[in-house]
Backbone as numpy.savetxt, mean C-alpha at the origin, in Angstrom:
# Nx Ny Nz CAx CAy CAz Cx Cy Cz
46.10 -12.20 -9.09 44.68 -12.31 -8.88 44.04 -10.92 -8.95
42.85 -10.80 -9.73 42.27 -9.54 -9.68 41.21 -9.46 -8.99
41.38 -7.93 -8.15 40.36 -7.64 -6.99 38.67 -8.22 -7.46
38.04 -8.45 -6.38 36.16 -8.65 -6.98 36.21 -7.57 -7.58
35.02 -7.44 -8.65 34.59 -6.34 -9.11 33.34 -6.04 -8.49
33.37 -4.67 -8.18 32.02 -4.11 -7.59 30.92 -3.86 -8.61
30.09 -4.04 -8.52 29.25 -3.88 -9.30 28.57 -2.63 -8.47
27.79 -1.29 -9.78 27.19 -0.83 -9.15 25.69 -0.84 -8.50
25.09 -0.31 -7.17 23.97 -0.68 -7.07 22.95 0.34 -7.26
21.79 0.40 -7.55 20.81 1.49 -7.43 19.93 1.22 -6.45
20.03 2.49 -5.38 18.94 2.28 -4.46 17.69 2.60 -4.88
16.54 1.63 -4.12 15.64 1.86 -4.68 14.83 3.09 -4.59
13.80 3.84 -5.85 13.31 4.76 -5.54 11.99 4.23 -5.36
11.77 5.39 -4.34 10.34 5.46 -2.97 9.36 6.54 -3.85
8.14 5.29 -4.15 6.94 6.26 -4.77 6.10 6.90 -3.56
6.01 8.11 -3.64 4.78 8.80 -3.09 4.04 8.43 -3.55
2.85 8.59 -2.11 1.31 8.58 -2.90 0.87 9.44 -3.61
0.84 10.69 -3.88 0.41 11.13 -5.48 0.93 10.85 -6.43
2.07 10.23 -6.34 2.53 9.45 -7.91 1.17 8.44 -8.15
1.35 7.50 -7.17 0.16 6.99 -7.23 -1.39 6.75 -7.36
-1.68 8.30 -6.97 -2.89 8.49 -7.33 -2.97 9.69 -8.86
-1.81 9.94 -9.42 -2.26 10.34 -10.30 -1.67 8.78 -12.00
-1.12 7.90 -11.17 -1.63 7.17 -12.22 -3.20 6.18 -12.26
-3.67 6.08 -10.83 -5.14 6.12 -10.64 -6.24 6.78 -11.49
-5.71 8.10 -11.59 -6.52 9.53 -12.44 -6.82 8.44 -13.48
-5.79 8.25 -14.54 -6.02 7.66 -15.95 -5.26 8.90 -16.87
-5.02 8.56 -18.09 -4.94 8.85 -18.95 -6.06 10.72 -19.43
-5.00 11.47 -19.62 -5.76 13.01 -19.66 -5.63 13.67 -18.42
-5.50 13.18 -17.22 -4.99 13.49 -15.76 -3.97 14.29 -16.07
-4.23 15.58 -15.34 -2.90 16.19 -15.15 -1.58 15.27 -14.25
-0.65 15.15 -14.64 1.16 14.51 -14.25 0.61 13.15 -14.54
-0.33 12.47 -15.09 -0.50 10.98 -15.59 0.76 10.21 -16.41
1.22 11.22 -17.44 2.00 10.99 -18.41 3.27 11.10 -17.48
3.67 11.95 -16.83 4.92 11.67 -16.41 4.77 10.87 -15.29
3.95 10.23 -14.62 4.15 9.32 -13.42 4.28 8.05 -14.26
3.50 8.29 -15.72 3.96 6.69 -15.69 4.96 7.06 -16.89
5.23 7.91 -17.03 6.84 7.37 -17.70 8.20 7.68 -16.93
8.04 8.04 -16.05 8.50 7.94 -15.30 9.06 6.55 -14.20
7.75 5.75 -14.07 8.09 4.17 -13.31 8.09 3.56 -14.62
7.84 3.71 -15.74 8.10 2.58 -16.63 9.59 2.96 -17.20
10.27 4.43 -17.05 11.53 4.21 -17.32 11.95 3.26 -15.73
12.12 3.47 -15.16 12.82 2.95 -14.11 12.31 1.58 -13.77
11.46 1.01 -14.08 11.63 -0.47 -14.69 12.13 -1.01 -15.68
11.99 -0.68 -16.67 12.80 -0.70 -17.99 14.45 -0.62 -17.89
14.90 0.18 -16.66 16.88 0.36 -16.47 16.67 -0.60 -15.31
15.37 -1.62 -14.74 16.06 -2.17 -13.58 16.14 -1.62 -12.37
15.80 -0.47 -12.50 15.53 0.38 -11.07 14.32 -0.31 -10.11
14.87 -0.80 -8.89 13.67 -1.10 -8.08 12.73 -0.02 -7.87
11.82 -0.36 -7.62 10.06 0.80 -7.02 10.29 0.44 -5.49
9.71 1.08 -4.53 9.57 0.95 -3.12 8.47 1.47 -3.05
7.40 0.58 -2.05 6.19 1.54 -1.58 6.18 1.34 -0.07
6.06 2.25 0.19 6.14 2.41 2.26 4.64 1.56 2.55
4.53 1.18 3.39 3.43 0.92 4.35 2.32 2.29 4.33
3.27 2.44 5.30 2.38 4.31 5.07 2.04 5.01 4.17
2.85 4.92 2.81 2.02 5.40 1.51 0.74 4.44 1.09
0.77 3.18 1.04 -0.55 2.19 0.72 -1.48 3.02 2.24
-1.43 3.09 3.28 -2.34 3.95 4.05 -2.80 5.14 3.32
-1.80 6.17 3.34 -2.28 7.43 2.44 -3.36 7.33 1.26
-2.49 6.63 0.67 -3.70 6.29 -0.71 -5.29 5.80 0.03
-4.93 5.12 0.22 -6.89 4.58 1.03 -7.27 5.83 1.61
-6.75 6.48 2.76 -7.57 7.71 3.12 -7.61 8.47 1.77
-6.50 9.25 1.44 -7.09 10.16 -0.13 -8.14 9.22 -0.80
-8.42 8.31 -1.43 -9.42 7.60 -2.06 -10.58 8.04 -1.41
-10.76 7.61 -0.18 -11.99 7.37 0.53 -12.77 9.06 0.63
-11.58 10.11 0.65 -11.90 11.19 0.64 -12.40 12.11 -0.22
-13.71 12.61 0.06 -14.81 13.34 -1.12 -14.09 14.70 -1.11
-13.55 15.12 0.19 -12.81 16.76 -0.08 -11.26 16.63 -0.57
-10.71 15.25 -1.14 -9.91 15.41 -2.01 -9.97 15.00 -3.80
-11.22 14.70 -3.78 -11.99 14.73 -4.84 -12.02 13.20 -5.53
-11.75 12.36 -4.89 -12.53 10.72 -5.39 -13.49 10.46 -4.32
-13.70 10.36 -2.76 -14.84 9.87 -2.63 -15.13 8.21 -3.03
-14.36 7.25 -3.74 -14.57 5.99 -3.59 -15.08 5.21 -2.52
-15.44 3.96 -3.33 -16.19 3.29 -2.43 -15.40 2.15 -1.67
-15.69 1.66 -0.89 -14.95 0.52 -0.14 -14.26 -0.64 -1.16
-15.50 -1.18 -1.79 -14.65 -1.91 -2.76 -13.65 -1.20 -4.12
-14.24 -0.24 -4.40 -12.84 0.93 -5.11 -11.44 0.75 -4.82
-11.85 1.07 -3.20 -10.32 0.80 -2.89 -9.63 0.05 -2.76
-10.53 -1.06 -2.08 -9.73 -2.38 -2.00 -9.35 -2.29 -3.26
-9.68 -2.69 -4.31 -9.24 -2.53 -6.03 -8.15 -1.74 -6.46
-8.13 -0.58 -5.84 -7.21 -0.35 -5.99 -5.92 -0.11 -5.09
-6.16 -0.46 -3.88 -4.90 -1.37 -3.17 -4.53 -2.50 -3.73
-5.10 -3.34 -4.00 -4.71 -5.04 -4.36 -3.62 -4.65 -5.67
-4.12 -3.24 -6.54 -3.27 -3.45 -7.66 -1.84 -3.14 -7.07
-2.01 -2.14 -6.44 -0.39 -1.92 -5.93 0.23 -2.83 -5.48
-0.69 -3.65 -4.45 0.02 -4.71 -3.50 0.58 -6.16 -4.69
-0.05 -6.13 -5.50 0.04 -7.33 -6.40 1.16 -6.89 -7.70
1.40 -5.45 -7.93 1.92 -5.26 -9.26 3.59 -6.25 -8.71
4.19 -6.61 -9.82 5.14 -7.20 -9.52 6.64 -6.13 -9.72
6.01 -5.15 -10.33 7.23 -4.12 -10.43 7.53 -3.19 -9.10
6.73 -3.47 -8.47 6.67 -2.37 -7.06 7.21 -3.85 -5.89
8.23 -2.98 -4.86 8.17 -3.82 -3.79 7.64 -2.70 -3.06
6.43 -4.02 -2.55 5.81 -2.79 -1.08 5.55 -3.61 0.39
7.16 -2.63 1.47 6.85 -3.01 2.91 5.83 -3.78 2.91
6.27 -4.82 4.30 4.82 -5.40 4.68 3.98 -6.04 3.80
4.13 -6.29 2.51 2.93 -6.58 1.89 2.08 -8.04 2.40
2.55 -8.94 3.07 1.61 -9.95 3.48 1.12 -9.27 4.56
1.07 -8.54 5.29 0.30 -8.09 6.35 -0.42 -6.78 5.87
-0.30 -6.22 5.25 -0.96 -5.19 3.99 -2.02 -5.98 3.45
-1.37 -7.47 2.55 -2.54 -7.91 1.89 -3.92 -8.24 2.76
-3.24 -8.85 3.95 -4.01 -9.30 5.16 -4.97 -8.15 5.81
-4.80 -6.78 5.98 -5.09 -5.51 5.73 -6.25 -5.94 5.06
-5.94 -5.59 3.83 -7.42 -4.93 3.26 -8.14 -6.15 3.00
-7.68 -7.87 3.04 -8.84 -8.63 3.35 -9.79 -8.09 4.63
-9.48 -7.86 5.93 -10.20 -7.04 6.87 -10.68 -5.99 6.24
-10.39 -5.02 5.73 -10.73 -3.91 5.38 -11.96 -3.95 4.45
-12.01 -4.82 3.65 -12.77 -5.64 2.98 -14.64 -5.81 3.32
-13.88 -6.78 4.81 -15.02 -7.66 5.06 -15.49 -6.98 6.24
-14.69 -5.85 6.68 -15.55 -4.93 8.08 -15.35 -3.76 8.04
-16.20 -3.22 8.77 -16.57 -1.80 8.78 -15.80 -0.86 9.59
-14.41 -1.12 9.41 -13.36 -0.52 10.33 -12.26 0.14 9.10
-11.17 1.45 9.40 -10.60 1.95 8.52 -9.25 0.75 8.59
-8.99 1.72 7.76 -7.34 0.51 6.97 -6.39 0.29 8.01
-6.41 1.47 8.57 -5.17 1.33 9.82 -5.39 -0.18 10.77
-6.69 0.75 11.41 -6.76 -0.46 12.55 -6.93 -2.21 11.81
-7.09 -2.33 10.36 -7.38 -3.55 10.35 -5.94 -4.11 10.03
-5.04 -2.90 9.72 -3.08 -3.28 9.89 -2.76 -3.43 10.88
-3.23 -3.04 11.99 -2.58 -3.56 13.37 -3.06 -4.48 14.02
-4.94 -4.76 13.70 -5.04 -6.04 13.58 -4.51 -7.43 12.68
-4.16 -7.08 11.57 -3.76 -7.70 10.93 -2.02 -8.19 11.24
-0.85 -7.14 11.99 -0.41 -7.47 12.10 0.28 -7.86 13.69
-0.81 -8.01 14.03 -0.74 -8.49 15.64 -1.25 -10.04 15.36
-1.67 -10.20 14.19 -2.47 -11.70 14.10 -1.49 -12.46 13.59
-0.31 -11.49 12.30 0.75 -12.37 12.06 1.90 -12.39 12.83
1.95 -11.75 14.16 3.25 -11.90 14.72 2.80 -12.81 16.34
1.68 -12.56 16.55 0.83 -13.40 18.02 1.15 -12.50 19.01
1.35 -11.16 18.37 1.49 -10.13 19.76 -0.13 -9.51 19.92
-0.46 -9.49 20.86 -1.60 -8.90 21.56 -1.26 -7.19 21.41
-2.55 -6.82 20.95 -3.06 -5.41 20.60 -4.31 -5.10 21.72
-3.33 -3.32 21.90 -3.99 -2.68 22.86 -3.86 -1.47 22.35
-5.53 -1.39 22.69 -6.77 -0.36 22.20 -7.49 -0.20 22.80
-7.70 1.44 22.67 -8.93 1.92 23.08 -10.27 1.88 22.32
-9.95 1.72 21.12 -10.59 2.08 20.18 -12.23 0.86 19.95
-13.09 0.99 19.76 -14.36 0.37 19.86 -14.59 -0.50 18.82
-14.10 0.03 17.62 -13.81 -0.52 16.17 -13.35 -2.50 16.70
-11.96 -2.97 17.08 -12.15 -3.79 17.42 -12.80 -4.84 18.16
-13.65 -4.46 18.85 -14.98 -5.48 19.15 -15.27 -5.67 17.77
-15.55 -5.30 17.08 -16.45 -5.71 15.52 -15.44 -6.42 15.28
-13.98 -6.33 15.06 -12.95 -7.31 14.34 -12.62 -8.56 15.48
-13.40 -9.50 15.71 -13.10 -10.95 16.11 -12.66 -11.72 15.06
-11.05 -11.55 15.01 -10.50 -12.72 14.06 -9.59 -13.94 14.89
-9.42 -14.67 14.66 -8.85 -16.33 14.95 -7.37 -15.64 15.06
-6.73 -15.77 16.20 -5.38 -15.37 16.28 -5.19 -13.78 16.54
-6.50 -13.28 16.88 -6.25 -11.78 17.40 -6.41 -12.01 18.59
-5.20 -11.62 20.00 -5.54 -11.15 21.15 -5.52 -9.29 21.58
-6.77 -9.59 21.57 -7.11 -7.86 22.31 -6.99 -7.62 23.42
């Protein structure tokens, strides 16, 4: 009888958020060309993508930020969160409570974070504790504050 064969595995590689925001830039962006040939080789060999939780955070603050030079608008970002959260070549942490995220993020006037810990205090039924004032404005169905 011959031993299993191991197959080898590739762990997955973890995009930073400036990979990410410089395939945002577009095309003529300085490192545009190598961020995305870069994830399109490593889709192309089968290499998984990873995106942290905390990098989809990063990106929304850099976005939102005029002294890092986009300044976007609320719906900007959502737009361009949803693409990350939705591309099918990226696995990204959390993403049903991410997606759940920037629906809040969306529809109220609170930053990304707090509408992730609202968001994921709503999918687990654990009660969230805050100081923070922001949640009075977020009354959602299944949030205990």
């Amino acid at each position: 009888m011959l031993p299993p064969r191991t197959w080898p595995t590739v762990a997955p590689m973890l995009i930073d958020t400036n990979v990410l925001l410089r395939v945002f830039d577009g095309p003529g962006q300085p490192q545009y060309d190598e961020a995305r040939r870069r994830i399109v080789a490593c889709i192309e060999a089968g290499e998984p993508l990873r995106v942290l939780s905390a990098t989809v955070m990063e990106v929304a603050f850099v976005l939102a930020s005029v002294e890092a030079g986009y300044g976007l608008s609320r719906e900007e970002i959502v737009q361009a969160l949803s693409a990350v959260l939705e591309d099918p070549s990226l696995t990204v942490d959390d993403v049903a409570i991410l997606r759940r995220a920037v629906q809040l993020f969306a529809q109220h006037p609170i930053d990304l974070q707090d509408c992730y810990l609202a968001a994921a205090a709503e999918a687990t039924g654990e009660r969230l504790f805050s100081f923070d004032k922001d949640f009075d404005r977020l009354r959602v169905d299944g949030l205990a504050i």
